[in-house]
C-alpha positions in Angstrom: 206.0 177.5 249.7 203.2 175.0 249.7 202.5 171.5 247.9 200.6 168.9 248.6 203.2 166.2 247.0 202.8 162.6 248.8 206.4 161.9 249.1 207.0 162.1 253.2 210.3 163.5 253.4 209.8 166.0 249.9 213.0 164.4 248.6 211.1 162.7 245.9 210.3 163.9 242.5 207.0 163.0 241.0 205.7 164.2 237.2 201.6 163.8 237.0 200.9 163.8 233.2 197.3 165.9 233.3 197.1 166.3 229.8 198.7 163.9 226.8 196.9 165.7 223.8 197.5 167.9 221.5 195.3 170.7 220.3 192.3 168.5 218.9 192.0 166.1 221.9 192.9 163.1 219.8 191.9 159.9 221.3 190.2 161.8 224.1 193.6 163.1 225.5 193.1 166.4 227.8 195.3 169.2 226.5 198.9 169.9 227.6 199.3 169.8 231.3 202.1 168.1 233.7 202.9 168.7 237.5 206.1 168.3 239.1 206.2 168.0 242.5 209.3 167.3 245.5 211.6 169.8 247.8 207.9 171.1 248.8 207.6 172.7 245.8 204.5 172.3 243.1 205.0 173.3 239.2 202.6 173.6 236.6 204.3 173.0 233.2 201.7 174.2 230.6 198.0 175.4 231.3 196.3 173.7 228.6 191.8 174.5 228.5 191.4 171.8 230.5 194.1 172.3 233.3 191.8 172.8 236.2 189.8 170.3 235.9 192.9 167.3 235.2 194.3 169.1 238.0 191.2 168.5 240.6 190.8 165.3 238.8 194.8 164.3 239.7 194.1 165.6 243.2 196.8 168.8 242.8 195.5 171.8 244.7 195.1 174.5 242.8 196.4 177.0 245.5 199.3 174.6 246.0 201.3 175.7 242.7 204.4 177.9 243.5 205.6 178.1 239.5 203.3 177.8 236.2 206.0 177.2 233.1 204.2 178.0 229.5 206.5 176.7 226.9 204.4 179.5 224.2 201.6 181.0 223.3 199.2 178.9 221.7 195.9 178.7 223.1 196.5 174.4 224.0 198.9 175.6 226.1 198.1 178.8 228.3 194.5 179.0 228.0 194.0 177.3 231.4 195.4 180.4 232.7 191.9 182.5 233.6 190.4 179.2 234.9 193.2 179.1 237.5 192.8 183.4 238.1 189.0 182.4 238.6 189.7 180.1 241.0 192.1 181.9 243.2 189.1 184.9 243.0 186.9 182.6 243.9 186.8 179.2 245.5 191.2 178.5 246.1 192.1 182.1 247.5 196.3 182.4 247.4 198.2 183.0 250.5 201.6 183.5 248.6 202.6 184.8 245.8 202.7 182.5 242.4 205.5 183.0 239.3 204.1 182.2 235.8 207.0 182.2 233.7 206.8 182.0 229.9 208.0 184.0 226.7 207.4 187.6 226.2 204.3 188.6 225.9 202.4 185.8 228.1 201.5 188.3 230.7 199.3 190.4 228.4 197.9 187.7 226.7 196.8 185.8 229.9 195.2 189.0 231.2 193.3 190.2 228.2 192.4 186.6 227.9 191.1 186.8 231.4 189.1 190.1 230.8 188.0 188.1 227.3 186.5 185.3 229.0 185.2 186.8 232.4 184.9 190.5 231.5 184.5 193.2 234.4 185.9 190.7 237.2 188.0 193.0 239.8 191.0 191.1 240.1 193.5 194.0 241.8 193.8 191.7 244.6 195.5 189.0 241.8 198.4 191.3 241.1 199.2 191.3 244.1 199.9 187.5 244.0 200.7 186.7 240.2 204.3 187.6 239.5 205.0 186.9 235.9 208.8 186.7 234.6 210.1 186.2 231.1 212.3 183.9 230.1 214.2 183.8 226.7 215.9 181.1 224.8 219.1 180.7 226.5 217.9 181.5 230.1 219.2 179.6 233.0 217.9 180.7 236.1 216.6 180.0 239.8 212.8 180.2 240.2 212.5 179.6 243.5 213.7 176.3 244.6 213.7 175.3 240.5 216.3 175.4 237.9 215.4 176.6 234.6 216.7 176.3 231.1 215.9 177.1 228.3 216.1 176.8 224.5 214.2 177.7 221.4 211.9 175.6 219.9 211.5 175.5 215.7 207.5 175.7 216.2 206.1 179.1 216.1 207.4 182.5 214.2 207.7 185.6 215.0 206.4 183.7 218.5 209.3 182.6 220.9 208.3 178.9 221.5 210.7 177.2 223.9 212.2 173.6 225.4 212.5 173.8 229.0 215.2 171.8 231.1 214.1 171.8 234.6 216.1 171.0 237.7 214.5 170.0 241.4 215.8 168.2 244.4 218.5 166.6 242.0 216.3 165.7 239.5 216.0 166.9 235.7 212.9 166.8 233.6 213.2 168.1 229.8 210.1 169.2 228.0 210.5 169.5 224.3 207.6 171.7 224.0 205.7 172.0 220.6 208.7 171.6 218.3 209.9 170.6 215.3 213.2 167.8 214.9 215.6 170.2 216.8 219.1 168.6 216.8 219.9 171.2 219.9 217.6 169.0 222.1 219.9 165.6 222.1 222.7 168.1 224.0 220.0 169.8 225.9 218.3 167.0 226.8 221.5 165.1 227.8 221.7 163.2 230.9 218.3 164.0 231.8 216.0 161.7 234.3 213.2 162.1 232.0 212.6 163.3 228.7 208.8 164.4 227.7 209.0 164.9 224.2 206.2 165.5 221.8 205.2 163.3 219.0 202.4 164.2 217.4 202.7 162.9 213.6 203.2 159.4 212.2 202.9 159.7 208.7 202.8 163.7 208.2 206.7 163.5 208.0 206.6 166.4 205.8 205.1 168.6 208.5 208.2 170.0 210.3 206.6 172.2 213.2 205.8 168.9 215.1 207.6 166.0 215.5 206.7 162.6 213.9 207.8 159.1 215.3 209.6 157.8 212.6 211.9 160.2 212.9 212.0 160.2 216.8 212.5 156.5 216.9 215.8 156.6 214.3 217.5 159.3 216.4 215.9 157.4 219.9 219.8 156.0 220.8 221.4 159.7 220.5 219.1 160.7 223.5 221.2 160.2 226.7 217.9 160.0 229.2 217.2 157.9 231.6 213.4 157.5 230.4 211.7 159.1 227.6 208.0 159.2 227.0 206.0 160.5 223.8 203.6 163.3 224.5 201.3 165.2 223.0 199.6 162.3 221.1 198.0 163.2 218.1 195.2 161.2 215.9 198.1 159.4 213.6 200.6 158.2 216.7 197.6 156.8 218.5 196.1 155.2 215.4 199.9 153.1 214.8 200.3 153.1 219.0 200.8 149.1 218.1 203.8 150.1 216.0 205.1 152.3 218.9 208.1 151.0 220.8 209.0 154.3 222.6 206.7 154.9 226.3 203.9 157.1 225.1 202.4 159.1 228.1 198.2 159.1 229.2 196.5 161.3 231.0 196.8 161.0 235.0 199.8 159.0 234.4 202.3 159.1 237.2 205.9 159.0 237.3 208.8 159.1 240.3 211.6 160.8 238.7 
């Protein structure tokens, strides 16, 4: 496996935020992205639009990822995916084989997506180096050098949507994913060495497929974490950001795990 993580020995963990929006940009934020590197080992947790270019801009190597992680299928989320295919065809060509690992159906979608957006393209040769796996609410498994678990999200319907718990070189990072208040995530999340956690409504506390700070910020001492940091930033978070007293993420923020 390849990476081009800075950390000398690959014993340390490192989380690039590429993306802190949600699905309108607010504030300027580039859609969902993050990169964990250490152990050698490079993964892409969500492909958002604007994925390849927060990953150039971040320095990541696009040829460099051994494991893309898509939490569901909305388009803020995954539609990165053909950018990355047309740059492996292209201008980053693969010399080993990548996992993208996601809930059912992401492998159909990301290809007729593909042949949507760059129709005709021969990409045989990418099968050969794409290996998509599914992974189901409840899932704990090895992805390579990575530990992955993984439960439901209340966001999308009949969609799987999912929270990912991921284990590296000792290290845990939970993702909330696009999700609704989901008591599951305080034992999910538990012990973790950080918690990304979405936190896209202020006011819109009636809105129950996102998660809103007020809410977050009464239940912030039943979250056993090391550090937690407010993601996907939408328009009403960023416009109280004064009121904020949880760490709210930016894009090409960096953090050692």
């Amino acid at each position: 496996m390849t990476s081009n993580s800075a950390s000398p020995d690959g014993k340390a963990v490192s989380v690039t935020i590429l993306g802190a929006g949600d699905a309108f940009s607010a504030g300027g934020c580039a859609h969902s992205g993050y990169v964990i590197q250490g152990g050698g080992t490079t993964v892409l947790l969500e492909a958002g639009p604007s994925v390849l270019a927060t990953m150039k801009r971040a320095r990541v190597l696009p040829n460099a990822l051994d494991l893309v992680l898509i939490t569901h299928l909305h388009g803020d989320h995954y539609a990165g995916v053909p950018f990355l295919l047309l740059e492996y065809l292209w201008e980053s060509p693969l010399e080993h084989t990548i996992t993208v690992a996601g809930p059912r159906n992401l492998e159909t979608r990301c290809w007729r997506l593909m042949d949507t957006m760059f129709p005709r393209y021969d990409v045989t040769k990418l099968h050969r180096r794409i290996r998509f796996a599914v992974l189901e609410p409840g899932d704990n498994l090895k992805l390579g050098k990575v530990r992955v678990s993984a439960i439901r999200s209340p966001h999308t319907s009949p969609d799987i949507s999912m929270s990912y718990r991921i284990e590296l070189e000792g290290k845990s990072v939970v993702y909330s994913g696009d999700s609704g208040w989901n008591e599951k995530l305080i034992g999910f999340s538990d012990g973790a060495d950080l918690f990304l956690c979405e936190c896209t409504y202020f006011e819109s506390k009636h809105l129950t497929f996102h998660m809103n700070y007020p809410e977050l910020a009464a239940n912030r001492e039943r979250f056993n974490v090391r550090r937690m940091v407010l993601t996907h930033l939408g328009r009403e978070v960023l416009a109280h950001k004064v009121e904020v007293k949880i760490e709210m993420a930016f894009d090409g923020m960096k953090i050692e795990v």
